[in-house]
Backbone as ProteinMPNN parsed JSONL, in Angstrom:
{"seq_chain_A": "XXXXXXXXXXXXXXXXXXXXXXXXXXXXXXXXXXXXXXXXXXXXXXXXXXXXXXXXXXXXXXXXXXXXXXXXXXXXXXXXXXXXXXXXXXXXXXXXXXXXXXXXXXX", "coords_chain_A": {"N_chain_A": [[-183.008, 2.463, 27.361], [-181.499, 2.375, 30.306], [-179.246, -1.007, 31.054], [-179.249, -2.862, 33.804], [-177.121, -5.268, 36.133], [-177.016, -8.853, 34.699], [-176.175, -10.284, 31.301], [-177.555, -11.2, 29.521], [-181.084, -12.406, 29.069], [-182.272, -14.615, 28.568], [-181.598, -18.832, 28.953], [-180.639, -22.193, 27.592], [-178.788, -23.216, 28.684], [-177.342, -23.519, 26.736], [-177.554, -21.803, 24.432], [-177.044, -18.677, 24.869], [-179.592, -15.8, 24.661], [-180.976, -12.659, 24.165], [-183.925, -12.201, 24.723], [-185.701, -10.848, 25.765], [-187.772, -8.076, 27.023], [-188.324, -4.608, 28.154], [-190.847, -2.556, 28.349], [-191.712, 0.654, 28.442], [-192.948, 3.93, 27.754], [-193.072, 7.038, 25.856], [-194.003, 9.578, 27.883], [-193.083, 7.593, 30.817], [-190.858, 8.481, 30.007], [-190.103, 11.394, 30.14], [-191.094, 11.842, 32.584], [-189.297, 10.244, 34.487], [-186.352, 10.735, 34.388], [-184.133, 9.022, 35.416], [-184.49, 6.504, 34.559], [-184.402, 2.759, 34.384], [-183.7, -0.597, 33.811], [-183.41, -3.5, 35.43], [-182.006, -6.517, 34.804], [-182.715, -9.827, 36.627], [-181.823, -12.458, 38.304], [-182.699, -15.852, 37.325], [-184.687, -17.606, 38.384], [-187.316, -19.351, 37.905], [-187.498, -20.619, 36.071], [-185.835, -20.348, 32.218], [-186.138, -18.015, 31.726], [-184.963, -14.766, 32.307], [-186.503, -12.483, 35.185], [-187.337, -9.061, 34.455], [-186.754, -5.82, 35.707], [-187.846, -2.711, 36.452], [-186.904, 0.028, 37.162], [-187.539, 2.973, 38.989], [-187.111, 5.07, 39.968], [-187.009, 8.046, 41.428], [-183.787, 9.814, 41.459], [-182.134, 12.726, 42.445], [-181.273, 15.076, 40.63], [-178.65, 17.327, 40.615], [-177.472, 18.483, 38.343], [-177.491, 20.405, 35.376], [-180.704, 20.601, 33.51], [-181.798, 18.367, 31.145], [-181.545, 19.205, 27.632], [-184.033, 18.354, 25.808], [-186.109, 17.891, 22.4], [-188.892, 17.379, 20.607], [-190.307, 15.697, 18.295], [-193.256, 16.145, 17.776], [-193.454, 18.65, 18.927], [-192.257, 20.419, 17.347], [-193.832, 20.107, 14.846], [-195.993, 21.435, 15.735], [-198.323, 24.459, 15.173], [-197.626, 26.858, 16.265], [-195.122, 26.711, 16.854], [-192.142, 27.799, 15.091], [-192.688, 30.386, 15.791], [-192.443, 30.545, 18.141], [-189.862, 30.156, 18.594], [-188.573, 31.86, 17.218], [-189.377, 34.461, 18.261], [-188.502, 33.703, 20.368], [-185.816, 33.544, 20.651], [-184.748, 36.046, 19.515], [-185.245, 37.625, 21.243], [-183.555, 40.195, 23.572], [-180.867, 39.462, 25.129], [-178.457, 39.825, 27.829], [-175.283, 38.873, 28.761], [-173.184, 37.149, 27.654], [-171.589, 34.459, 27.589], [-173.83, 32.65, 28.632], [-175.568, 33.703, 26.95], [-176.823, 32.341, 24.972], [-178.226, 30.146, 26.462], [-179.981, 31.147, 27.948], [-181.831, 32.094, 26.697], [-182.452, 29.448, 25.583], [-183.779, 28.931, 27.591], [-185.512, 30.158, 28.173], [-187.369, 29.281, 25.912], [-187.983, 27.123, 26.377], [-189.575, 27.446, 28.49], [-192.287, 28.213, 27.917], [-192.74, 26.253, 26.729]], "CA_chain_A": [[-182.948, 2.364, 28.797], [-180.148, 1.486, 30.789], [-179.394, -2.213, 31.472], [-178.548, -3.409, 35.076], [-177.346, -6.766, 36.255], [-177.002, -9.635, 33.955], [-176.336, -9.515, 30.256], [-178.789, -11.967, 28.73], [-182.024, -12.256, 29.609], [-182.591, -16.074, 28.288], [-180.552, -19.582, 28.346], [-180.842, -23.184, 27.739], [-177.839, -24.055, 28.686], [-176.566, -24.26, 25.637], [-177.137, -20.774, 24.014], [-177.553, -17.222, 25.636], [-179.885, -14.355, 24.009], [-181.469, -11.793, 24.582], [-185.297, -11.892, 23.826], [-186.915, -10.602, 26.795], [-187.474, -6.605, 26.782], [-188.948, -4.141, 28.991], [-191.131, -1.305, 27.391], [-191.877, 1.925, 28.763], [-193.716, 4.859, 26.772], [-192.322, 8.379, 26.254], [-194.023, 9.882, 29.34], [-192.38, 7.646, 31.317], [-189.033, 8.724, 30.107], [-190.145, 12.529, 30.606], [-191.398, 11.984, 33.979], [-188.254, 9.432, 35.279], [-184.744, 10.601, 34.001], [-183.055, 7.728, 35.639], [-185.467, 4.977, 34.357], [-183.481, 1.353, 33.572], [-184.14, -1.829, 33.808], [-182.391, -4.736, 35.912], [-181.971, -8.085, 34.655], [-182.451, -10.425, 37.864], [-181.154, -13.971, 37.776], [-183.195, -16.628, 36.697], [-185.181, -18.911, 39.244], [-188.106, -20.689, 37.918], [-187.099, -20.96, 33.931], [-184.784, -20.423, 31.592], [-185.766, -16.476, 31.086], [-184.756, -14.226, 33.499], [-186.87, -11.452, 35.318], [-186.983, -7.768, 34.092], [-187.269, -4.859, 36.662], [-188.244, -1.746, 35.703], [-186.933, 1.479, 38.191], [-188.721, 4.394, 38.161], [-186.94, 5.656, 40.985], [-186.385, 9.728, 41.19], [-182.933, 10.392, 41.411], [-181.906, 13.689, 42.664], [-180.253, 15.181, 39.725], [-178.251, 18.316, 40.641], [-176.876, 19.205, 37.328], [-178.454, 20.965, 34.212], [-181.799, 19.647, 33.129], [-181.202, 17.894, 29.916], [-182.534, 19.936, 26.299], [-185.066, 17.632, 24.774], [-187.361, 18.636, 21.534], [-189.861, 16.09, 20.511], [-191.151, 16.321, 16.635], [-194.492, 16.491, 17.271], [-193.603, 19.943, 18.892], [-191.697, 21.165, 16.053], [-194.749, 20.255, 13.619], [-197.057, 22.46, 15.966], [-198.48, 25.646, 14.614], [-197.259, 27.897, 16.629], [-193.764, 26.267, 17.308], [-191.73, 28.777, 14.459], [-192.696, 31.853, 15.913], [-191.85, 31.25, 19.329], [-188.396, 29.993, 18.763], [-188.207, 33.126, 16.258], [-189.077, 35.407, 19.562], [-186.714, 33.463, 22.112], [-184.439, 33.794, 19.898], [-184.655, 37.386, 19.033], [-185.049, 38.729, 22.397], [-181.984, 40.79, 23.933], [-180.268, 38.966, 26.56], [-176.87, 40.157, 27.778], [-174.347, 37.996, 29.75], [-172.158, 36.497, 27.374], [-171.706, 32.899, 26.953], [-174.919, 32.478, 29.6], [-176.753, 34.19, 26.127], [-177.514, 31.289, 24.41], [-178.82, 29.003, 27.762], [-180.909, 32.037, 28.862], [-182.888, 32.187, 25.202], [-183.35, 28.143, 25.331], [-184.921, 28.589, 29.087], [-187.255, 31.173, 27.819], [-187.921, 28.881, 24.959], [-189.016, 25.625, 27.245], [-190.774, 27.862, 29.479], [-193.164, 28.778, 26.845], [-193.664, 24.75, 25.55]], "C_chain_A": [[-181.653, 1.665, 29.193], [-180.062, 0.152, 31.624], [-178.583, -2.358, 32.946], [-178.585, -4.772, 35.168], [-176.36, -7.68, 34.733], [-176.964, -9.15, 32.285], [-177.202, -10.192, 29.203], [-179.615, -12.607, 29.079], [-182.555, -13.849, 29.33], [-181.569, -17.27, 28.156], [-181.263, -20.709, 28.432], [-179.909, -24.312, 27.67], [-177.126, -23.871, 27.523], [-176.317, -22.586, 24.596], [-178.293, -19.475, 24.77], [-178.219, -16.192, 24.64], [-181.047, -13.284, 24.621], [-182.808, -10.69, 24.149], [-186.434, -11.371, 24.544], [-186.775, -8.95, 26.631], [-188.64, -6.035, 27.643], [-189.51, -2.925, 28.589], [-191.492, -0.45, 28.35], [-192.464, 2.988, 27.253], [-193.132, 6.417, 26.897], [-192.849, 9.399, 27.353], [-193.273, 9.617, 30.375], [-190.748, 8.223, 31.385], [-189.148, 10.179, 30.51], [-190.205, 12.276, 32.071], [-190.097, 11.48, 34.555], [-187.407, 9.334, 34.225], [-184.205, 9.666, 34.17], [-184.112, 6.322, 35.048], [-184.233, 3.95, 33.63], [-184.095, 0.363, 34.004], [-183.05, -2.893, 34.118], [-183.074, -6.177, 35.626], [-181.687, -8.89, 35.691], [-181.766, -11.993, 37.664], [-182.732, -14.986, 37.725], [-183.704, -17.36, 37.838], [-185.837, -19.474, 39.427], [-188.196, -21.095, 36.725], [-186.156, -20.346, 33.859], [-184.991, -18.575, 31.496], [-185.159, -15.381, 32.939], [-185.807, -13.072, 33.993], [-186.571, -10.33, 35.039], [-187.054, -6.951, 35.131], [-187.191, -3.784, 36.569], [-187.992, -0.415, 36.732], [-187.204, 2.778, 38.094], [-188.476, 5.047, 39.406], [-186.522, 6.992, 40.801], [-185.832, 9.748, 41.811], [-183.048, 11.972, 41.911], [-181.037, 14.07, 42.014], [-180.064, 17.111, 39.921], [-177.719, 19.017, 39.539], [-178.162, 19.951, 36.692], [-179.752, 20.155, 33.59], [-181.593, 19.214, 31.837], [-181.998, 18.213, 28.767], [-182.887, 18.622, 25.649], [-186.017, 18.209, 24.199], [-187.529, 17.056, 20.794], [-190.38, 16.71, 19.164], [-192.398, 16.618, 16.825], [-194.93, 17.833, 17.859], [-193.209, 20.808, 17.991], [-192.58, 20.887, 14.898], [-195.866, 21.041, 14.76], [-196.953, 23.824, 15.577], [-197.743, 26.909, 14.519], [-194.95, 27.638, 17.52], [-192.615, 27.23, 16.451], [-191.594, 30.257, 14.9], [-192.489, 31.738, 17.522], [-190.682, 31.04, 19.363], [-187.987, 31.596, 17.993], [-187.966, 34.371, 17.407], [-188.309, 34.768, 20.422], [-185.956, 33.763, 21.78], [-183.906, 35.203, 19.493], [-185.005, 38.067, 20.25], [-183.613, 38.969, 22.7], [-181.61, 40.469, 25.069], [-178.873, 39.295, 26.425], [-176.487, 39.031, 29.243], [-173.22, 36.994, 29.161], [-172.114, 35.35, 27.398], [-173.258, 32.22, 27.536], [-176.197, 32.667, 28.36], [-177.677, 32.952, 25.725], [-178.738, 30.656, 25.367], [-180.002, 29.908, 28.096], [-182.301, 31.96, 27.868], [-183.883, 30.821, 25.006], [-184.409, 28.197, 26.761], [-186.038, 29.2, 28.499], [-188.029, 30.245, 26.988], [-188.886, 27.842, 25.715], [-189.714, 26.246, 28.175], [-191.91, 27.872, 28.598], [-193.679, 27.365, 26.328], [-194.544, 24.247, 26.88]], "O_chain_A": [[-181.001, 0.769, 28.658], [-180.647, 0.07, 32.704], [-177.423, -1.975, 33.099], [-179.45, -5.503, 34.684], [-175.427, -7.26, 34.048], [-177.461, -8.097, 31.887], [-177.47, -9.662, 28.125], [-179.222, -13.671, 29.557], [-183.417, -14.199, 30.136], [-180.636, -17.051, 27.384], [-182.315, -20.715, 29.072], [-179.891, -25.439, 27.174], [-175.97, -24.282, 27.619], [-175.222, -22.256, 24.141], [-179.489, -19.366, 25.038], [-177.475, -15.704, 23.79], [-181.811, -13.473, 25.568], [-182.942, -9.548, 23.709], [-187.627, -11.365, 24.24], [-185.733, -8.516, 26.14], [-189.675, -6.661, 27.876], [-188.669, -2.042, 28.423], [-191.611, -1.056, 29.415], [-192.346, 2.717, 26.059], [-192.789, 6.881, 27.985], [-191.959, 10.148, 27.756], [-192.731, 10.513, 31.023], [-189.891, 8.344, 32.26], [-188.274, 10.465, 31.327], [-189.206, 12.569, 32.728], [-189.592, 12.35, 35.265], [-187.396, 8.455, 33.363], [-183.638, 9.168, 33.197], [-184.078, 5.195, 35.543], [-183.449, 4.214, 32.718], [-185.137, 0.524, 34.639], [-182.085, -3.164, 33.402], [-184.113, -6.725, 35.994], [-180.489, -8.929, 35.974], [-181.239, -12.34, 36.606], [-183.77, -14.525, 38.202], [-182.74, -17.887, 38.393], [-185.867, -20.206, 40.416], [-189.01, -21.951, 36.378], [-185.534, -19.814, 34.778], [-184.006, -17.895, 31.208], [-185.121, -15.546, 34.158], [-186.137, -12.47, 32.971], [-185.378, -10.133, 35.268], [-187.741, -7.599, 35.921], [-185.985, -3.54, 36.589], [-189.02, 0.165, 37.082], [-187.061, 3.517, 37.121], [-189.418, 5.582, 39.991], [-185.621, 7.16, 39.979], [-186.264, 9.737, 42.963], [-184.16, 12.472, 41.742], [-179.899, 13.731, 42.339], [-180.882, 17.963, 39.574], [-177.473, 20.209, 39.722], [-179.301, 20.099, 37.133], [-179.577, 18.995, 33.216], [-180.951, 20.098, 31.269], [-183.097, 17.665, 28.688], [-182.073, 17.932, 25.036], [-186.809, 18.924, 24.813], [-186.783, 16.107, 20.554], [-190.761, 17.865, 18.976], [-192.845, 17.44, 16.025], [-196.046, 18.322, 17.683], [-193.764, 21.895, 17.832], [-192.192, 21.39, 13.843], [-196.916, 21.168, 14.129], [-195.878, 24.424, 15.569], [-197.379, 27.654, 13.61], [-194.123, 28.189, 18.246], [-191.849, 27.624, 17.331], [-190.75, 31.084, 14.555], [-192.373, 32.781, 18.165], [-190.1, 31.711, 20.216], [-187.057, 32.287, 18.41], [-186.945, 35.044, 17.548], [-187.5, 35.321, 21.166], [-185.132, 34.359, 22.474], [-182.73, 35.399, 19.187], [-185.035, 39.294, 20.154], [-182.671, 38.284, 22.302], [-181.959, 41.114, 26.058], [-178.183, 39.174, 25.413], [-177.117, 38.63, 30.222], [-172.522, 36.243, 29.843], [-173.239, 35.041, 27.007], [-173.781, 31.327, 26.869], [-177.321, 32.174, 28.45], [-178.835, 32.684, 26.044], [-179.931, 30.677, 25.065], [-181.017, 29.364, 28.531], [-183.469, 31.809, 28.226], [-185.054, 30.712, 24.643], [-185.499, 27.642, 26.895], [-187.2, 28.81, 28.384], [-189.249, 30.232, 27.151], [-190.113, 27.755, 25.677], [-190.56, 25.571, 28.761], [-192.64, 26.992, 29.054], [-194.717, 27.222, 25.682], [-195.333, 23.307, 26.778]]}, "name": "protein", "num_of_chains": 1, "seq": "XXXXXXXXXXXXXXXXXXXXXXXXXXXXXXXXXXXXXXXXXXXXXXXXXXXXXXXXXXXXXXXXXXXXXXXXXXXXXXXXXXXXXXXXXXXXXXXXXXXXXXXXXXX"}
């Protein structure tokens, strides 16, 4: 996750580190592309607050290719990349991109 803010999350004066951490689970990262986490400043101890944004972004580009192992150990995961892959798409460099859409439509 990406850090905002501050760059170490604990002090005592004397030495800075960085023992505080903010978890999330791989859903959240499917569901919220932009997810990070801001380090706030410090104002009733020595650690600092975490803050966790889970705000949806409006992301105009390309959606970003992610494959997750525990789809590539399912059954039937071999034979559909085998057919995306082996269908006949024409358009030239577009071929490839057109084969992976078909493919994530299908997961």
């Amino acid at each position: 996750m990406r850090k905002i803010g501050r760059t170490y999350t604990s002090t005592n004066s004397h030495v800075y580190s960085k023992i505080d951490r903010a978890l999330v689970n791989h859903l959240w990262k499917i569901k919220w592309l932009q997810l990070d986490v801001q380090i706030l400043d410090p104002q009733y101890c020595d650690h600092c607050m975490l803050c966790v944004n889970m705000e949806t972004h409006q992301w105009n580009g390309p959606k970003p290719f992610k494959i997750f192992k525990h789809l590539a150990n399912h059954q039937d995961f071999q034979e559909l990349v085998r057919l995306s892959w082996n269908q006949q798409v024409t358009g030239g460099k577009m071929e490839c991109m057109e084969k992976v859409e078909d493919l994530e439509s299908k997961a």
